[in-house]
KOLPAKE-181517 format. One record per residue: residue in three letters; x, y, z of N, C-alpha, C, O, CB in turn. Coordinates in nm, 2 decimals. Glycine has a CB too. Example, Ala and Ser with C-alpha at 12.3 -4.5 7.8 and 13.67 -1.06 7.14 Angstrom:
// KOLPAKE-181517
- Ala, 1.32, -0.57, 0.78, 1.23, -0.45, 0.78, 1.32, -0.33, 0.78, 1.42, -0.33, 0.85, 1.13, -0.45, 0.90
- Ser, 1.28, -0.22, 0.71, 1.37, -0.11, 0.71, 1.29, 0.00, 0.79, 1.34, 0.11, 0.80, 1.41, -0.06, 0.57
END
This chain:
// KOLPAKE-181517
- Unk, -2.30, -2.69, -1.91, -2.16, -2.66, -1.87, -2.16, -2.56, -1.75, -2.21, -2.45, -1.77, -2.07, -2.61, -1.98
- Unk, -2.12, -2.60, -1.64, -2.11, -2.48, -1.51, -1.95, -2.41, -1.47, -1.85, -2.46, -1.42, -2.17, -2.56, -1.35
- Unk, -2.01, -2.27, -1.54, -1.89, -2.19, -1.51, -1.78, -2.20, -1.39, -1.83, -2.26, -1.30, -1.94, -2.09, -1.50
- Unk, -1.67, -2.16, -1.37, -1.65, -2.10, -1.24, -1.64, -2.02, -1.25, -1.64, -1.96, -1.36, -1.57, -2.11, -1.17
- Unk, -1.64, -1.94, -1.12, -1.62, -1.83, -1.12, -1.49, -1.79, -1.04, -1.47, -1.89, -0.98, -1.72, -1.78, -1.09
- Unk, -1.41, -1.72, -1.01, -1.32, -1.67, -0.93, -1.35, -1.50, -0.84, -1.38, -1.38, -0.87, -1.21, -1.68, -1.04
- Unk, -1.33, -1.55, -0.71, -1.32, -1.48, -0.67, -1.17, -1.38, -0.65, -1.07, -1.43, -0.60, -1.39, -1.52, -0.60
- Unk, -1.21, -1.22, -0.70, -1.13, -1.13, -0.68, -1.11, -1.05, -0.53, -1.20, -1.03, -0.45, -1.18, -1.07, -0.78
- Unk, -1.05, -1.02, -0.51, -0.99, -0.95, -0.39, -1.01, -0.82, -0.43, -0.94, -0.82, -0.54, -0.82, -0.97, -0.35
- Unk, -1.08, -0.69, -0.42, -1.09, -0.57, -0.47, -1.09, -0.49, -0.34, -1.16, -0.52, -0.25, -1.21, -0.54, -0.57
- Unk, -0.98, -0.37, -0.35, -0.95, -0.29, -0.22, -1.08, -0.20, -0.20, -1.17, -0.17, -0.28, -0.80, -0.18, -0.23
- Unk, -1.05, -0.17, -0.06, -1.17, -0.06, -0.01, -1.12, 0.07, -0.09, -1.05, 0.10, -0.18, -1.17, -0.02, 0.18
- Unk, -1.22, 0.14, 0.00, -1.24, 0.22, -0.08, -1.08, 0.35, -0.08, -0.98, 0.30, -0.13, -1.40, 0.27, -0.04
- Unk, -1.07, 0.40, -0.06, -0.94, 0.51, -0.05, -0.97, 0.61, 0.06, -1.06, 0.69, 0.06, -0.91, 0.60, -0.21
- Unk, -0.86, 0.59, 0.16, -0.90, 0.75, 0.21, -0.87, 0.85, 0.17, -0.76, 0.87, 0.12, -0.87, 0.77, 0.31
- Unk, -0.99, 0.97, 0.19, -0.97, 1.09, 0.09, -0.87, 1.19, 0.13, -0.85, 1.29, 0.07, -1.10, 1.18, 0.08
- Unk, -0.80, 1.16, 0.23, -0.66, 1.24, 0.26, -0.57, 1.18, 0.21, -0.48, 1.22, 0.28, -0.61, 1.27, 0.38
- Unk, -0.52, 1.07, 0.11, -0.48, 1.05, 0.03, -0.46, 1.14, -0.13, -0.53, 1.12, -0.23, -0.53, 0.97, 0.04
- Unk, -0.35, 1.25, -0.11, -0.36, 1.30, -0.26, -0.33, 1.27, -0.34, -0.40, 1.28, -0.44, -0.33, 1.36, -0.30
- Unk, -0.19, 1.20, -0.35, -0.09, 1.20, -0.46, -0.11, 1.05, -0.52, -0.15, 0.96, -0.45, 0.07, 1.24, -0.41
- Unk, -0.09, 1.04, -0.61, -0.16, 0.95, -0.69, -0.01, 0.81, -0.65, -0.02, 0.69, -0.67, -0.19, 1.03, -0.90
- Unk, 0.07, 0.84, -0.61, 0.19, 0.79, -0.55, 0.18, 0.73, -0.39, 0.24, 0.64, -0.33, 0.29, 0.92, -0.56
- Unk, 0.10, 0.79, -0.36, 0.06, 0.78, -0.18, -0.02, 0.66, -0.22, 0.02, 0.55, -0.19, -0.04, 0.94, -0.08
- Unk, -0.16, 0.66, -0.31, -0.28, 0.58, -0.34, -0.20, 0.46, -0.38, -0.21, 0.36, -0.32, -0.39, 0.64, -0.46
- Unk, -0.12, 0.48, -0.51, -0.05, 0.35, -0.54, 0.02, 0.27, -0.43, 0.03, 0.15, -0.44, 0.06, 0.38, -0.63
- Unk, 0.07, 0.34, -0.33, 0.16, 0.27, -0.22, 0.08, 0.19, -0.11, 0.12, 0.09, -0.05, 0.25, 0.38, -0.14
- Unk, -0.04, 0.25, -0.09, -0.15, 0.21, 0.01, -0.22, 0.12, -0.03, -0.25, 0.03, 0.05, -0.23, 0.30, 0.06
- Unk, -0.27, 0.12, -0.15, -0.31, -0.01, -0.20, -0.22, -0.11, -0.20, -0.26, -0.21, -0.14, -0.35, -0.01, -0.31
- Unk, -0.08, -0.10, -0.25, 0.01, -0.17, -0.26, -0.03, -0.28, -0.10, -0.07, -0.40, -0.09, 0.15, -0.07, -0.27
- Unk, 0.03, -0.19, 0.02, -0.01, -0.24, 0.14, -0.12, -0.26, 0.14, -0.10, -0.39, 0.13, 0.01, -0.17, 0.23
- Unk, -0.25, -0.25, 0.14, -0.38, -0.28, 0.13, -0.37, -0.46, 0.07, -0.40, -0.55, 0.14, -0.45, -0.17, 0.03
- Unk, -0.35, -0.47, -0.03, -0.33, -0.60, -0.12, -0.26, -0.71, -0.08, -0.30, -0.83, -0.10, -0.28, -0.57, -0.22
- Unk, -0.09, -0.67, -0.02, 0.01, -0.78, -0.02, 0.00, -0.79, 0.17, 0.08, -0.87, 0.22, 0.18, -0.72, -0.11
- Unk, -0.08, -0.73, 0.24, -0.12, -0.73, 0.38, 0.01, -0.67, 0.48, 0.02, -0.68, 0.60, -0.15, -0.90, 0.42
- Unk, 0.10, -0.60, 0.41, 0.27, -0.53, 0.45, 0.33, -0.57, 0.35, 0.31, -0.65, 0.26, 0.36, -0.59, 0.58
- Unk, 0.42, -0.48, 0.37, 0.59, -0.49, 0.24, 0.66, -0.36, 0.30, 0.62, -0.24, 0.33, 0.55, -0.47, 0.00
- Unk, 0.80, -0.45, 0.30, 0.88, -0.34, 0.32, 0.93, -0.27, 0.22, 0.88, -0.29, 0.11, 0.98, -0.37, 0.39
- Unk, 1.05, -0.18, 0.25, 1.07, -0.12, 0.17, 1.10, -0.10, 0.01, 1.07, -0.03, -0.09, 1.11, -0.10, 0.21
- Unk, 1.21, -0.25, 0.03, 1.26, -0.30, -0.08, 1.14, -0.39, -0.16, 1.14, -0.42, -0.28, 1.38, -0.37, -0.04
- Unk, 1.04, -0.42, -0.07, 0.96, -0.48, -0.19, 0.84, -0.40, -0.25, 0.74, -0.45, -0.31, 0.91, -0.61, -0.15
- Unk, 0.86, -0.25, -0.22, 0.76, -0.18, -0.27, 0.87, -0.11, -0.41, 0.82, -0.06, -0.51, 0.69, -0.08, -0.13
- Unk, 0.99, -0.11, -0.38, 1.04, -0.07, -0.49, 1.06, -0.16, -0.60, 1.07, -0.13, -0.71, 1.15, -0.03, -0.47
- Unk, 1.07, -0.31, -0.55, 1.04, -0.40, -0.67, 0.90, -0.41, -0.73, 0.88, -0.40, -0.85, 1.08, -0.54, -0.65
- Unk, 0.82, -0.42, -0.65, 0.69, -0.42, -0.70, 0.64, -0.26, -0.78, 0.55, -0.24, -0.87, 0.60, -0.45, -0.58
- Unk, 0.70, -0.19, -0.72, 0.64, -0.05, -0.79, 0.75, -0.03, -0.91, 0.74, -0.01, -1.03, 0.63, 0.11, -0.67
- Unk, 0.84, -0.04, -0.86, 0.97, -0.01, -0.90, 0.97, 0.19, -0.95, 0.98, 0.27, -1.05, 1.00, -0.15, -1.06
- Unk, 0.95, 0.20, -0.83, 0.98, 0.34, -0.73, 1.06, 0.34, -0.63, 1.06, 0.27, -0.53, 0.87, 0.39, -0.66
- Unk, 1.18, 0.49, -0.68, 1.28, 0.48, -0.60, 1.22, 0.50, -0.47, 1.12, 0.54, -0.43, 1.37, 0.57, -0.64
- Unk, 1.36, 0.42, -0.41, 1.30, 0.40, -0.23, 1.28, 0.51, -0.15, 1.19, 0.52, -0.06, 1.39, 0.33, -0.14
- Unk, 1.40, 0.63, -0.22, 1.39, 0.79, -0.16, 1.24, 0.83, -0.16, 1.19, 0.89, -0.06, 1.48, 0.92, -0.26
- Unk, 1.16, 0.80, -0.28, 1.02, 0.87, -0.30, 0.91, 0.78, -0.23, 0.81, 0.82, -0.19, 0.98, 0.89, -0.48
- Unk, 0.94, 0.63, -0.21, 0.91, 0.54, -0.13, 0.87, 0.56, 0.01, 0.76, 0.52, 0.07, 1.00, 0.46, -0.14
- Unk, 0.99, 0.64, 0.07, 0.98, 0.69, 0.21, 0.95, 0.80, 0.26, 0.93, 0.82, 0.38, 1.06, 0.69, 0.26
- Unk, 0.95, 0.92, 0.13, 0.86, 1.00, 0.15, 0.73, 0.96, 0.19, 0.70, 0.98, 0.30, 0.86, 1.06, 0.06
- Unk, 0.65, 0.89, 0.09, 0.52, 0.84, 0.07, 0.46, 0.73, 0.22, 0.35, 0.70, 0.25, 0.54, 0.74, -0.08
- Unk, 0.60, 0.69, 0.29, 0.55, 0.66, 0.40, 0.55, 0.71, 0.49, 0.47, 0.68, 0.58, 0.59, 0.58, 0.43
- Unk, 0.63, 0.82, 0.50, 0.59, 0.90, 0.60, 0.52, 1.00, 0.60, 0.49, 1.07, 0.70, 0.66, 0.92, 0.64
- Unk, 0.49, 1.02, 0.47, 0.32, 1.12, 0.49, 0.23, 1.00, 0.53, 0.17, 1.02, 0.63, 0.23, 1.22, 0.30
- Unk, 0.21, 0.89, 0.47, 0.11, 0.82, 0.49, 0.09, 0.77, 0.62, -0.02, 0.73, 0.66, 0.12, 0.74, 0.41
- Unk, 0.24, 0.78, 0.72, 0.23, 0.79, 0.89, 0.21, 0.87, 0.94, 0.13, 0.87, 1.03, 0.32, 0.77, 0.97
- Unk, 0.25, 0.96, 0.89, 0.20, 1.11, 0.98, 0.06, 1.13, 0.96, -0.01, 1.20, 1.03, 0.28, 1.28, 0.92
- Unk, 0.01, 1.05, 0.84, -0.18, 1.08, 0.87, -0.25, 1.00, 0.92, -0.37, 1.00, 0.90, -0.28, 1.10, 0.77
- Unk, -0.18, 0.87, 1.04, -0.19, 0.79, 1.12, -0.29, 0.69, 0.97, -0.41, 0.66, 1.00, -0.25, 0.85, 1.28
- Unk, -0.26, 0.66, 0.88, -0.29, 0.56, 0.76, -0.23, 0.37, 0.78, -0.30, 0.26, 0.78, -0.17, 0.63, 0.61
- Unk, -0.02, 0.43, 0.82, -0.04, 0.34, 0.79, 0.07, 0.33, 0.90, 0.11, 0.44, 0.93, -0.04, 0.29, 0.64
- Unk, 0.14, 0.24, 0.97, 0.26, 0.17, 1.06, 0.34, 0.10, 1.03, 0.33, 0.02, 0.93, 0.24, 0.11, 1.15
- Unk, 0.45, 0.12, 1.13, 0.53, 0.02, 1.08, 0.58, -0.10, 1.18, 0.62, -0.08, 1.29, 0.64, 0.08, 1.01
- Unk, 0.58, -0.22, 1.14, 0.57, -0.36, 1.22, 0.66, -0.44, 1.15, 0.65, -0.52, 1.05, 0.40, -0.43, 1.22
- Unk, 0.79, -0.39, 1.24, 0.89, -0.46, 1.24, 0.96, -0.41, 1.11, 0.95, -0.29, 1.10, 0.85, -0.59, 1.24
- Unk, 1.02, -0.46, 1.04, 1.11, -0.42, 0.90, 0.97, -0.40, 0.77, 1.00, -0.38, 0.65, 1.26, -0.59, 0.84
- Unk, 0.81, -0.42, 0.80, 0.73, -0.41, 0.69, 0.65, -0.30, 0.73, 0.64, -0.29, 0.85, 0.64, -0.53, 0.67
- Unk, 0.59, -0.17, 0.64, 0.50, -0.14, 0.63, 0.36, -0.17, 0.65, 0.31, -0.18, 0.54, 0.52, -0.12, 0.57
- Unk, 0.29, -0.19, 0.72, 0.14, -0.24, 0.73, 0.03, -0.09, 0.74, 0.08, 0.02, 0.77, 0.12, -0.36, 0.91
- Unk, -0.14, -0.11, 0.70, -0.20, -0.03, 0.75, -0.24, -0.03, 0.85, -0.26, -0.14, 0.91, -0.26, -0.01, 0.71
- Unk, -0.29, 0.11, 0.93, -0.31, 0.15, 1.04, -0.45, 0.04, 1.08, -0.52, -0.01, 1.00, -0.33, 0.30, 1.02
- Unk, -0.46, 0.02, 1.19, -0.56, -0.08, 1.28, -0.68, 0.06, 1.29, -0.79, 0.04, 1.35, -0.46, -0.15, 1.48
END
């Protein structure tokens, strides 16, 4: 009998100016779904959007991650 196997998608590694365990959750988030805007980081996290946009804009101001068009993406 021959297994399958499946292949998993597993994120890099984290950048270490990443503190808050809220920033990490959000960047992976982006990391994974390839962008999401606002509202779908609050359904998916289901984190208010106020703390949402905090988290994006530290995560811009440490040139991490941009924004392209109405989505969140990471930085090139």
């Amino acid at each position: 009998m021959m297994q399958q196997t499946e292949t998993i998608d597993r994120p890099s590694q984290l950048p270490t100016e990443i503190g808050s365990a809220q920033g990490k959750l959000v960047y992976l988030t982006l990391e994974m779904t390839g962008g999401s805007t606002v509202t779908d980081l609050n359904r998916t996290l289901n984190m208010r959007k106020i703390s949402i946009l905090s988290v994006l804009s530290s995560l811009s101001s440490q040139g991490l991650i941009e924004r392209s068009d109405a989505e969140y993406v990471l930085a090139n």
